[in-house]
C-alpha positions as protocol buffer text, in pm:
chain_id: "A"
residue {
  index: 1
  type: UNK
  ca { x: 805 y: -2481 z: -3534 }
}
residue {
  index: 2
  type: UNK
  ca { x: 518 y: -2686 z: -3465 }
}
residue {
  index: 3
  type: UNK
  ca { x: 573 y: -2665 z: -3099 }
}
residue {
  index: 4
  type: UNK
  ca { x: 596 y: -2287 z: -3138 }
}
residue {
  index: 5
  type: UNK
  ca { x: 245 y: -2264 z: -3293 }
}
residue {
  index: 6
  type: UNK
  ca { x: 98 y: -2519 z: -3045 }
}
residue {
  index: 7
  type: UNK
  ca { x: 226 y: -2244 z: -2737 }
}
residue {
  index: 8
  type: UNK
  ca { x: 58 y: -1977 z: -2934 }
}
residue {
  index: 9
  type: UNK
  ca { x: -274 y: -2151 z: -2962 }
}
residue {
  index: 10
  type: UNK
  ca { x: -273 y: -2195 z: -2567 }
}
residue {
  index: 11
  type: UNK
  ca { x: -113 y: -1883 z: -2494 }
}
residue {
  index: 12
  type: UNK
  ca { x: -490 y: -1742 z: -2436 }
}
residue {
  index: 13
  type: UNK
  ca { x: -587 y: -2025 z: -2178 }
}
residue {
  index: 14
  type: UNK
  ca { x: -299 y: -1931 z: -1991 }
}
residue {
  index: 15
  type: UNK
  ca { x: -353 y: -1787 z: -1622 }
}
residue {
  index: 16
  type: UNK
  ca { x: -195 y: -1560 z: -1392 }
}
residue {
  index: 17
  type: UNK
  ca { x: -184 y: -1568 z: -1006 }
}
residue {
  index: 18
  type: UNK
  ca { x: -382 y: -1362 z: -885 }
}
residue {
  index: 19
  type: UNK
  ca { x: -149 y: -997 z: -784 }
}
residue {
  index: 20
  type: UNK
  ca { x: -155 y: -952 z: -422 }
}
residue {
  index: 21
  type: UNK
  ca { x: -401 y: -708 z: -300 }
}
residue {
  index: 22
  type: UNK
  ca { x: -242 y: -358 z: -316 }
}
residue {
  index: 23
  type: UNK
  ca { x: -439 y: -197 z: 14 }
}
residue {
  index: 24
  type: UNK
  ca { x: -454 y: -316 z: 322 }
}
residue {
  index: 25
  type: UNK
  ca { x: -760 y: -373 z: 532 }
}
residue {
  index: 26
  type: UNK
  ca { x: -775 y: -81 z: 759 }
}
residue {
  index: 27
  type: UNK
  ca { x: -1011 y: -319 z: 953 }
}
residue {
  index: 28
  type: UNK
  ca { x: -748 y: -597 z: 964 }
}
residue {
  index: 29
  type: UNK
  ca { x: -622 y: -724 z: 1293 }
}
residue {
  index: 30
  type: UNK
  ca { x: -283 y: -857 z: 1298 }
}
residue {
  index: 31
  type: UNK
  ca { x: -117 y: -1156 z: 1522 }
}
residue {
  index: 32
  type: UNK
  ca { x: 233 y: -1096 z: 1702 }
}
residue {
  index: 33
  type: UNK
  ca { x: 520 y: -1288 z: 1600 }
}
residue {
  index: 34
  type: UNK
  ca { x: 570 y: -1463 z: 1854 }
}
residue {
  index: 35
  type: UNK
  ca { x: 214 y: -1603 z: 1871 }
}
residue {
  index: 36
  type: UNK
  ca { x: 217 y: -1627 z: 2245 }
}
residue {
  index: 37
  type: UNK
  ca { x: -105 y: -1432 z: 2266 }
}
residue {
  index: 38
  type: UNK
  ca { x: -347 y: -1538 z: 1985 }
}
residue {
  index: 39
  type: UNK
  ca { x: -649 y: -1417 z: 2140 }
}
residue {
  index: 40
  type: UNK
  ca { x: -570 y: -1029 z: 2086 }
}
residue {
  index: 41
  type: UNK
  ca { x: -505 y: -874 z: 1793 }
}
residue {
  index: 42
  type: UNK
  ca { x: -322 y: -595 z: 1750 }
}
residue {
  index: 43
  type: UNK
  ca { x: -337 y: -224 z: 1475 }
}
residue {
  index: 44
  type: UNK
  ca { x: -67 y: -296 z: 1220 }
}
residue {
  index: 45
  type: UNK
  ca { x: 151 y: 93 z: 1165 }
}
residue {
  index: 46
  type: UNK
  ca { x: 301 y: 108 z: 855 }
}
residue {
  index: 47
  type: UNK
  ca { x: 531 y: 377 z: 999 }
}
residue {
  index: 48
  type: UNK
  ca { x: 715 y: 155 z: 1238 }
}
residue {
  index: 49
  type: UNK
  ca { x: 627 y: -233 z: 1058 }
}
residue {
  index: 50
  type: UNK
  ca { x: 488 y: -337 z: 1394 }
}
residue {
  index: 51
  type: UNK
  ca { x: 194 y: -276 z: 1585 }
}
residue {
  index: 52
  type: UNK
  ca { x: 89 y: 32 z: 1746 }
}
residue {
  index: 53
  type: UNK
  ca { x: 186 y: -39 z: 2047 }
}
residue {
  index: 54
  type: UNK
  ca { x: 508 y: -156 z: 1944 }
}
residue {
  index: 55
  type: UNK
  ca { x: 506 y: -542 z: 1928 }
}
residue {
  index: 56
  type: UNK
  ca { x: 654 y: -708 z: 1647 }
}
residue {
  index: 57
  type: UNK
  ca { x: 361 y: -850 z: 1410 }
}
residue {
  index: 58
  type: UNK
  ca { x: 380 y: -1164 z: 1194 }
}
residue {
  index: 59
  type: UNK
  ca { x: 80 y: -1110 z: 967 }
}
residue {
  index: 60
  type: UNK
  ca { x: -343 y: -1065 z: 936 }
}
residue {
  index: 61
  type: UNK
  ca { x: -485 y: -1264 z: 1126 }
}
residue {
  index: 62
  type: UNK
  ca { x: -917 y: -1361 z: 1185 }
}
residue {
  index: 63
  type: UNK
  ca { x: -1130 y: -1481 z: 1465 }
}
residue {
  index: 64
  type: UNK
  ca { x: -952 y: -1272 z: 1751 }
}
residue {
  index: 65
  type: UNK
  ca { x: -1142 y: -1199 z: 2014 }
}
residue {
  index: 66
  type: UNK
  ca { x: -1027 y: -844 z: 2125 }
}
residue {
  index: 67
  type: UNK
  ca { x: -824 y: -551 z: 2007 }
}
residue {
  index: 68
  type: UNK
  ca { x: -517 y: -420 z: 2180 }
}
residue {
  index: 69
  type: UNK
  ca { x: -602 y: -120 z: 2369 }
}
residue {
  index: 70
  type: UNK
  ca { x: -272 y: 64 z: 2349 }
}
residue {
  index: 71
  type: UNK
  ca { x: -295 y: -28 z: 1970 }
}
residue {
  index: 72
  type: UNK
  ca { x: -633 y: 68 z: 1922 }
}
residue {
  index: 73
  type: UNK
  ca { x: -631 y: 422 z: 2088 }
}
residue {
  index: 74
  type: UNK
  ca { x: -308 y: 501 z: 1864 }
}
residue {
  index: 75
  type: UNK
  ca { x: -462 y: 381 z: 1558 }
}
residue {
  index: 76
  type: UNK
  ca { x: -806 y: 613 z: 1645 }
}
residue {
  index: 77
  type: UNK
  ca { x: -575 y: 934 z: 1696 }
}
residue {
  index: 78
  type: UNK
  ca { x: -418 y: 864 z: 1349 }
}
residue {
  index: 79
  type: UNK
  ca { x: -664 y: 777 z: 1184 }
}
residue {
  index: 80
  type: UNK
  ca { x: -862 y: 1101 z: 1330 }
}
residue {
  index: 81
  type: UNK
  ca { x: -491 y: 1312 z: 1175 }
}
residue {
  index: 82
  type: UNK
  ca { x: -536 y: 1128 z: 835 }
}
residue {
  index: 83
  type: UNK
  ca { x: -911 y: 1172 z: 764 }
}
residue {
  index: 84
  type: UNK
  ca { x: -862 y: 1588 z: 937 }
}
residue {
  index: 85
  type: UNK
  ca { x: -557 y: 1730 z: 786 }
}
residue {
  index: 86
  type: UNK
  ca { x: -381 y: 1452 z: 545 }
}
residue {
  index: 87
  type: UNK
  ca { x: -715 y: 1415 z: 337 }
}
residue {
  index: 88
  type: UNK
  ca { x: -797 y: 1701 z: 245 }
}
residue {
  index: 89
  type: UNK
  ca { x: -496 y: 1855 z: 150 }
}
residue {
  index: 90
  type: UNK
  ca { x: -465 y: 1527 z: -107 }
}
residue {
  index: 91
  type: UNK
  ca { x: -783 y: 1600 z: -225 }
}
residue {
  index: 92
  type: UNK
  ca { x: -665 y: 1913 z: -367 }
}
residue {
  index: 93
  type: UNK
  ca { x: -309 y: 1794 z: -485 }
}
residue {
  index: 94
  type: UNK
  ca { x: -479 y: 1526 z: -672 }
}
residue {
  index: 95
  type: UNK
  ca { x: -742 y: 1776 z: -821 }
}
residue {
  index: 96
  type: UNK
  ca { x: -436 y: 1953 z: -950 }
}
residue {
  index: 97
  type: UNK
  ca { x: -285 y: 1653 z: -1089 }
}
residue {
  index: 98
  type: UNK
  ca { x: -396 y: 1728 z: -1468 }
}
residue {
  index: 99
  type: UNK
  ca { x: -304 y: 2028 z: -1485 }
}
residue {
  index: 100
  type: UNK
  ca { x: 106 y: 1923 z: -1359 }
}
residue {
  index: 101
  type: UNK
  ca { x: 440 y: 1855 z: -1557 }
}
residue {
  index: 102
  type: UNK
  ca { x: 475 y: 1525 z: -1513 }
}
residue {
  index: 103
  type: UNK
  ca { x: 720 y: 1309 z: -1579 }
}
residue {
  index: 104
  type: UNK
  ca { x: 603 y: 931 z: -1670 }
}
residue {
  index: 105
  type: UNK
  ca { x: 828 y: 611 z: -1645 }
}
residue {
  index: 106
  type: UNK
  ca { x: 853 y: 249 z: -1460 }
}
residue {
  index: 107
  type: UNK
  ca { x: 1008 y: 170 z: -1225 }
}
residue {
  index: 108
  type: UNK
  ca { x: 1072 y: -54 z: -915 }
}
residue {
  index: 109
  type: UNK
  ca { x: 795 y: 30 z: -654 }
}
residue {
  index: 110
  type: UNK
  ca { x: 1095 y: 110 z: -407 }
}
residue {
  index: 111
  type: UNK
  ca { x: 1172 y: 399 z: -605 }
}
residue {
  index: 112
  type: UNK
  ca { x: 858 y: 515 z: -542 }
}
residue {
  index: 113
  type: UNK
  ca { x: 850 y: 880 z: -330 }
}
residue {
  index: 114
  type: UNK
  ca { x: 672 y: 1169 z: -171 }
}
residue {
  index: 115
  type: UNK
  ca { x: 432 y: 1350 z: -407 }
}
residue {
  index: 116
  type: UNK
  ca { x: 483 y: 1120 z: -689 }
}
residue {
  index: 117
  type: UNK
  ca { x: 156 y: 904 z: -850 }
}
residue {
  index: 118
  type: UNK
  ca { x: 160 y: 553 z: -934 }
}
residue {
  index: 119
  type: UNK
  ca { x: -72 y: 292 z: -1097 }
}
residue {
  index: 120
  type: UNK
  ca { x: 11 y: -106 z: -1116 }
}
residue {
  index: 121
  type: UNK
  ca { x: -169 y: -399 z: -1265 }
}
residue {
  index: 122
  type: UNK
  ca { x: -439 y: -563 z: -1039 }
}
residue {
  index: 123
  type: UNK
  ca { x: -565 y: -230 z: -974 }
}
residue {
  index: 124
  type: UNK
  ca { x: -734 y: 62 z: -1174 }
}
residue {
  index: 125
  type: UNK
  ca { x: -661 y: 342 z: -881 }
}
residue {
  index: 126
  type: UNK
  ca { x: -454 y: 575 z: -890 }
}
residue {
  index: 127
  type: UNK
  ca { x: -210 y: 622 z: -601 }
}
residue {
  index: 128
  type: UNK
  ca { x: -97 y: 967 z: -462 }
}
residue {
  index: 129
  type: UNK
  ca { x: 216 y: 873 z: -264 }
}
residue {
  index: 130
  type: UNK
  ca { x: 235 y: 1065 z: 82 }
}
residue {
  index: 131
  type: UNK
  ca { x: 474 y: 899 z: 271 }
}
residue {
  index: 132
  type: UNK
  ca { x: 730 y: 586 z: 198 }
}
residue {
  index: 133
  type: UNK
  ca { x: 718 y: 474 z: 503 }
}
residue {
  index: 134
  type: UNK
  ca { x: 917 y: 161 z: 521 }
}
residue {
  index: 135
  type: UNK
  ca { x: 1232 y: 104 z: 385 }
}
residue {
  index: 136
  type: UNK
  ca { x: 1332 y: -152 z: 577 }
}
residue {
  index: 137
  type: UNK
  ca { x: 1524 y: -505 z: 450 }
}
residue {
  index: 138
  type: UNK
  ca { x: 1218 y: -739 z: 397 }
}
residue {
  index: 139
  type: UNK
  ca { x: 1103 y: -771 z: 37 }
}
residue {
  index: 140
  type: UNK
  ca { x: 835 y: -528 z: 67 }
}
residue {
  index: 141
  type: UNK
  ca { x: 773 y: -118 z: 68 }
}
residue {
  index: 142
  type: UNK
  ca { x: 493 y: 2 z: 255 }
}
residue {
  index: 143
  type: UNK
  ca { x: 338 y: 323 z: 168 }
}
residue {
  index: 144
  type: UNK
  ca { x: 84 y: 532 z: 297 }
}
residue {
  index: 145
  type: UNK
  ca { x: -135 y: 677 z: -39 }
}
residue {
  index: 146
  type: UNK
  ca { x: -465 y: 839 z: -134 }
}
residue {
  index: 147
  type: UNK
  ca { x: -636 y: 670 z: -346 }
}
residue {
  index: 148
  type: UNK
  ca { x: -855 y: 878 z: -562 }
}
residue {
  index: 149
  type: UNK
  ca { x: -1143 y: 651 z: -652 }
}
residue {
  index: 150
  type: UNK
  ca { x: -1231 y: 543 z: -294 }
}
residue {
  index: 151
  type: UNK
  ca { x: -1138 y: 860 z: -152 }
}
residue {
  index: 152
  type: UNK
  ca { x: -947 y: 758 z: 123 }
}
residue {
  index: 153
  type: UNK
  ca { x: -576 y: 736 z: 284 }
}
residue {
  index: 154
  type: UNK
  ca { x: -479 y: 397 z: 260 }
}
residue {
  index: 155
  type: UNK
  ca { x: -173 y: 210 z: 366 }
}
residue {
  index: 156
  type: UNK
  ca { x: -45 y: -3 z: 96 }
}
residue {
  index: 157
  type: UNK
  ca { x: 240 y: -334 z: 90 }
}
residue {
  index: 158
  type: UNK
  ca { x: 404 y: -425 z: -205 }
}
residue {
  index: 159
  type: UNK
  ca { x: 670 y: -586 z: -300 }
}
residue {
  index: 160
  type: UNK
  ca { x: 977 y: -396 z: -333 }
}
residue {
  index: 161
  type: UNK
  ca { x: 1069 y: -529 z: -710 }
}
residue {
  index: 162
  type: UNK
  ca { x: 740 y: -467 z: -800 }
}
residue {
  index: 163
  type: UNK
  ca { x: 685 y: -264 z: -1125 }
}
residue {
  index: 164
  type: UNK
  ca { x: 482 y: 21 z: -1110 }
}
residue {
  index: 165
  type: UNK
  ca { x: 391 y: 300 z: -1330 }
}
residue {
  index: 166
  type: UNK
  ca { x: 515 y: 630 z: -1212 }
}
residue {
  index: 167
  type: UNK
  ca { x: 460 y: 988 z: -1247 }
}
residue {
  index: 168
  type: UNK
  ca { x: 648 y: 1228 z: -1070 }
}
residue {
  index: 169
  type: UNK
  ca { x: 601 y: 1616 z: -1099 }
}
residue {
  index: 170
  type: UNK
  ca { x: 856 y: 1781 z: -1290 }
}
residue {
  index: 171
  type: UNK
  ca { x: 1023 y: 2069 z: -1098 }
}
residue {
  index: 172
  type: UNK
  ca { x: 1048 y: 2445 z: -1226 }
}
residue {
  index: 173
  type: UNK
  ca { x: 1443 y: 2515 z: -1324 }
}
């Protein structure tokens, strides 16, 4: 019992690890996996898991001295689509938001889909889910979400067992 009590004394000078950040750095130049070429870096797309030009990529990387062409004229023609068309349109979805049926539970952020909203510790945003892009067999999901407070699209990486708190519009029967 008295071992008990000690662990609930300390229980408050416990820490965490830190969660991993939730958004990537849209600024972020990644390495290939191969690391043959360490002086370019390369535009990460969360659509394919590789770079935009279609090498595989092993992670972030810093003190490249270039960008990728191929990779960086993909990633400006996307990134013109997301801020044109994909923005606005989940500007208004997300204004509606309050006024849904939703449906709230947890769940695994691999469950996560189109259209739904989710919200997980390490981060006060909320997260409008627009496209699960990744379902591949690594441990992670990647999604591509608008994120209300910073007003932006924003490709996101987390792990696939990951809880999340979810909140998916009910349908009309």
């Amino acid at each position: 019992m008295e071992t008990l009590n000690g662990f609930c004394r300390r229980s408050g000078e416990l820490l965490l690890p830190p969660a991993e950040p939730c958004h990537l750095d849209p600024g972020a130049l990644w390495i290939p996996e191969d690391r043959s070429e360490q002086a370019t870096g390369h535009r990460w797309n969360a659509a394919t898991g590789s770079g935009y030009c279609g090498r595989p990529l092993a992670g972030p990387t810093s003190g490249v001295l270039g960008e990728c062409a191929p990779c960086r004229i993909a990633w400006e023609q996307a990134e013109t689509y997301r801020q044109t068309i994909i923005l606005p349109r989940r500007r208004t979805r997300a204004a509606s938001w309050p006024y849904r049926t939703l449906d709230a539970f947890s769940a695994r952020a691999d469950s996560l889909e189109p259209g739904d909203a989710y919200t997980l510790s390490g981060c006060s945003e909320r997260h409008f889910v627009v496209e699960a892009t990744s379902r591949r067999s690594d441990s992670h999901t990647v999604l591509l979400v608008y994120v209300t407070g910073e007003d932006r699209i924003a490709e996101c990486r987390i792990r696939r067992d990951r809880l999340v708190a979810v909140e998916r519009p009910v349908l009309a029967a």
